[in-house]
N, C-alpha and C positions, 0 to 999 in steps of 0.2 A: 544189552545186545539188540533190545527189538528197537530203540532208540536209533542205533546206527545203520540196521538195514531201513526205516522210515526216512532217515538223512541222504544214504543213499545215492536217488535221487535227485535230488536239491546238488549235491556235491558232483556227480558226474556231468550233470550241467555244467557248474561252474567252469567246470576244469574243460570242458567243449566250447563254451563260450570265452576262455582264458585263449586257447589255443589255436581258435578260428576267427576270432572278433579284435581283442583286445591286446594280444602281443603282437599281428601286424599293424596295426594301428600304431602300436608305438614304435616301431620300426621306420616306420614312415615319416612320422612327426621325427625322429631323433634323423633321418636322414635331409629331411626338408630341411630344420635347423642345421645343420654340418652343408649343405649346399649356400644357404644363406650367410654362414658365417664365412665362407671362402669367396664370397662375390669380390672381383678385380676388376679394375676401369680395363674395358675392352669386349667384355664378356656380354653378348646378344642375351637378354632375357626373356621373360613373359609374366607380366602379373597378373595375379589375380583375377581382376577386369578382360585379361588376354590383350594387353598390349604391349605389343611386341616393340622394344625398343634396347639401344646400346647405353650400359652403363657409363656414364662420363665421370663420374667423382662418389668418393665413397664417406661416409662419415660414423661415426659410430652406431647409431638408429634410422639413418634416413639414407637412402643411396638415390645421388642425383641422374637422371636418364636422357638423353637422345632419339628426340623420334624426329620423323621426316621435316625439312629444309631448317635443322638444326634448332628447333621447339626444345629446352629443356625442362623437364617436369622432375617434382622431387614426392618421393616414395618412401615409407616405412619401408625395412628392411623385412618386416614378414608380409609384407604384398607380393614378394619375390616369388612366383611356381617355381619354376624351372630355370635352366642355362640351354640356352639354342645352342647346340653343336652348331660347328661351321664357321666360318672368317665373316667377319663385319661386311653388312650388305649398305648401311645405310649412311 
């Protein structure tokens, strides 16, 4: 008994740092992934780096991109942050 009020502690931690640290965190990463796996030629992005550029071709690990006066660059597909809302600027 005096074992488990000394544990206690240690366990109401855990279960605070489970609930404020560690399950958004994987919310995030599991949504980052589900964002990355639905990339489509068309779709305005931003990597990593913060360059902002239009998907032109897609391939299983790499997604090829469009930035200004039709530069194409090619990208891992976890370089992806985000999808720019909004219709193709470039």
């Amino acid at each position: 008994m005096d074992t488990l009020i000394g544990l206690s502690p240690i366990l109401l931690m855990f279960v605070v740092l489970w609930f404020f640290i560690i399950r958004p965190a994987q919310k995030r990463q599991k949504a980052t992934a589900n964002m990355q796996s639905s990339l489509k030629r068309g779709d305005r992005i931003v990597t990593v780096g913060g360059l902002h550029a239009l998907v032109d071709a897609l391939d299983d690990a790499t997604v090829f991109v469009t930035i200004a006066d039709g530069t194409r660059l090619q990208f891992e597909r976890a370089a992806i942050t985000r999808i720019v809302d909004g219709s193709p600027k470039l």
